[in-house]
N, C-alpha and C positions, 0 to 999 in steps of 0.2 A: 824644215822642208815638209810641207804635207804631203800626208797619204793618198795616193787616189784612188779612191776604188772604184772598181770594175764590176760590171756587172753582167754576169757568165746570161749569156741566148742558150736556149736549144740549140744544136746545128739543125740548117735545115733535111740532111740525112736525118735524123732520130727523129722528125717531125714527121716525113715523108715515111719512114720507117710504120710509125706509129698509127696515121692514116690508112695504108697500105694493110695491119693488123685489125684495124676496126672494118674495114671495106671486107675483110674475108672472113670474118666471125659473124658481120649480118646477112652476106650477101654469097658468099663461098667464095674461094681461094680463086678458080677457073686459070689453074697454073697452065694453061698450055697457049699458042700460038695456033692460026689458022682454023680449020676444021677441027672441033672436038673428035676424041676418041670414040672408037665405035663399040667399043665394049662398055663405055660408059654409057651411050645411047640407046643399046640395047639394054642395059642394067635398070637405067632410069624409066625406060617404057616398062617393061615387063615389072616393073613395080608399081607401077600407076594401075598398068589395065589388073595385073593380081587382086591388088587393094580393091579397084573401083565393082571388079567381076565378084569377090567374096564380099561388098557392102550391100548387092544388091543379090546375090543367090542366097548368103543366110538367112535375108528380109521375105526371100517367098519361098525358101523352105518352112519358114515358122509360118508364114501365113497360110502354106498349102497344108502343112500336115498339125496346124495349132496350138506350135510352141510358143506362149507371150513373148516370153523373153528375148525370144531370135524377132517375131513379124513385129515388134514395136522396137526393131532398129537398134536394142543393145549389142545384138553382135556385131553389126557393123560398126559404131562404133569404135567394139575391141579391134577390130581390123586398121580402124584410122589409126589405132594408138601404136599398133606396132607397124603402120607404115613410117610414123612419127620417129619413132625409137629405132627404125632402121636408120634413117636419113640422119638423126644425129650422131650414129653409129659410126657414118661413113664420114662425115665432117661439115654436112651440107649447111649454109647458110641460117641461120636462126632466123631473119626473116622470114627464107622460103618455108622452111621448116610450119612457121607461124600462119602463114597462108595457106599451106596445105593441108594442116589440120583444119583451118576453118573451112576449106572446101569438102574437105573429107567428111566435116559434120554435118551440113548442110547437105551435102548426097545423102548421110544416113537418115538424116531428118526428113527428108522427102522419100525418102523407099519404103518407106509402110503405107502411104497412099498407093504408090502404085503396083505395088505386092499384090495389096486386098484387091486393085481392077483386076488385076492379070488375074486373081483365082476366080472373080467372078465371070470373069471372059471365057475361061474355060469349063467353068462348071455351076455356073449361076442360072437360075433359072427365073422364069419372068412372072409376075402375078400381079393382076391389079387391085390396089387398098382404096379406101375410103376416106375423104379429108376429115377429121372430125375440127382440125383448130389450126388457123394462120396466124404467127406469130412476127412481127418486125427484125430480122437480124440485125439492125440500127441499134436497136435497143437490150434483144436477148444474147445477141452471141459477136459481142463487143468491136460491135462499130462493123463488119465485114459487108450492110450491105447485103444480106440474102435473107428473103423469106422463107423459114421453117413451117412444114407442113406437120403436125403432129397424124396419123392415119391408124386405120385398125383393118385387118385382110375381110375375108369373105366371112370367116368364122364369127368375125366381132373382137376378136380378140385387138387388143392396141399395140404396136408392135412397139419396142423400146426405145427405138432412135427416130430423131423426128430426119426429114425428109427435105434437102433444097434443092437437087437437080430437077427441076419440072416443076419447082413449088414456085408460086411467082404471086406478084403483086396483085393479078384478074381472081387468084384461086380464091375459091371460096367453101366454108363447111359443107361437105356433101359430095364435092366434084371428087371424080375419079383421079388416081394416078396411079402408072407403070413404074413400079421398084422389079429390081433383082435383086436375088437374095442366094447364097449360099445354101445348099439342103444339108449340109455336114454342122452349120451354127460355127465355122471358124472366123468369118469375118462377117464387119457389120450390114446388113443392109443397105443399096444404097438406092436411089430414082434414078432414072433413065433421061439420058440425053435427049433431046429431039429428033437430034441429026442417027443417032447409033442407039444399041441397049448399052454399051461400056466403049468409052475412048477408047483409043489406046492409050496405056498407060504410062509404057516406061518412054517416052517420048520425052517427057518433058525431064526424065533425068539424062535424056544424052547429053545436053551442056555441061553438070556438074559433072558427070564422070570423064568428058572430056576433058575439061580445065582442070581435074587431078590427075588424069596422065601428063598433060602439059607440065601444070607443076611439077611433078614429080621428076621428068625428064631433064630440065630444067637445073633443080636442086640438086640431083645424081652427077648432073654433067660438069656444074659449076664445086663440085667438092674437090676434085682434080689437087693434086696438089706433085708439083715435078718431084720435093725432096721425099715425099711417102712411095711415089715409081721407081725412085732410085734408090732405097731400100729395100723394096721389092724384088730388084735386078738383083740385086749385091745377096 
């Protein structure tokens, strides 16, 4: 009489089981029914706008008062990391986790532009230089597309950074243009708008510091887990 063997499935419990384990290690647990928790929703905000509020104040402390290392965005940075190192703290999603660091970087990487506007909006003063050389940004400052004005002030003297706000394609050796500039030497020089002397600057970071509170909301709210509240209780 043969043997016949059998060949053992998975159940589909330990499958589902198994999926259900992979869905809350990338995505978080979000153990709960209905409306999230409100202490989670408070928890998750107040760690976004924290995070998003110290990437963009240690960015214009160093730029106001001329610490490199804070207005070229390494401390914010450090701030992403331990918004990071919280969230996997609490058990949040390693995807979110992954997106929110990439947002968190990208605000810091943008906050040293708008750092140096904000000191020169406050305390920048206007003068106008001399073109002495118009350069292709096509070709010198890799591919972007802006004409660089190399200028020197009233004195003669050349100042160090060349110059695209107002430098354009008509400009020519000789013509005049309106830079501000910093009287303290903490940030770089820059030209003048047509429209304003300095944008506004932190403008264009309310997106990014918005989509890190989001995220961050998000990642807080989805780490939820019923059998960690019910240790908790006990």
């Amino acid at each position: 009489m043969g043997l016949v063997r059998r060949t053992r499935r998975a159940s589909p419990s330990a499958a589902s089981h198994l999926m259900a384990h992979l869905r809350a290690t990338v995505w978080g647990p979000a153990e709960f029914v209905g409306l999230p928790p409100w202490r989670l929703v408070a928890e998750g905000l107040l760690a976004g706008i924290l995070t998003a509020g110290a990437v963009v104040g240690t960015t214009l402390y160093g730029a106001w008062t001329g610490r490199p290392s804070l207005a070229d965005g390494e401390g914010g940075l450090a701030c992403v990391v331990a918004l990071a190192l919280y969230l996997v703290s609490v058990g949040a999603g390693r995807a979110l986790v992954g997106i929110i660091v990439l947002l968190g970087v990208c605000l810091a990487l943008q906050a040293p532009q708008a750092a140096a506007g904000m000191v020169l909006a406050e305390r920048g003063r206007v003068q106008s230089v001399t073109v002495t050389s118009v350069e292709d940004g096509w070709a010198t400052d890799g591919g972007r597309g802006r004409y660089l004005c190399s200028v020197r002030d009233a004195d003669g003297m050349p100042l160090k950074v060349r110059i695209w706000r107002g430098c354009e394609q008509t400009t020519r050796p000789g013509d005049a243009l309106t830079v501000v500039y910093d009287p303290r030497g903490r940030v770089p020089t820059r030209g003048t708008e047509a429209e304003s002397i300095v944008p506004e600057p932190l403008r264009g970071l309310a997106p990014w510091a918005a989509a890190l509170v989001a995220g961050s909301l998000v990642a807080v709210v989805r780490s939820y887990r019923l059998s960690a509240h019910a240790d908790a209780r006990r």
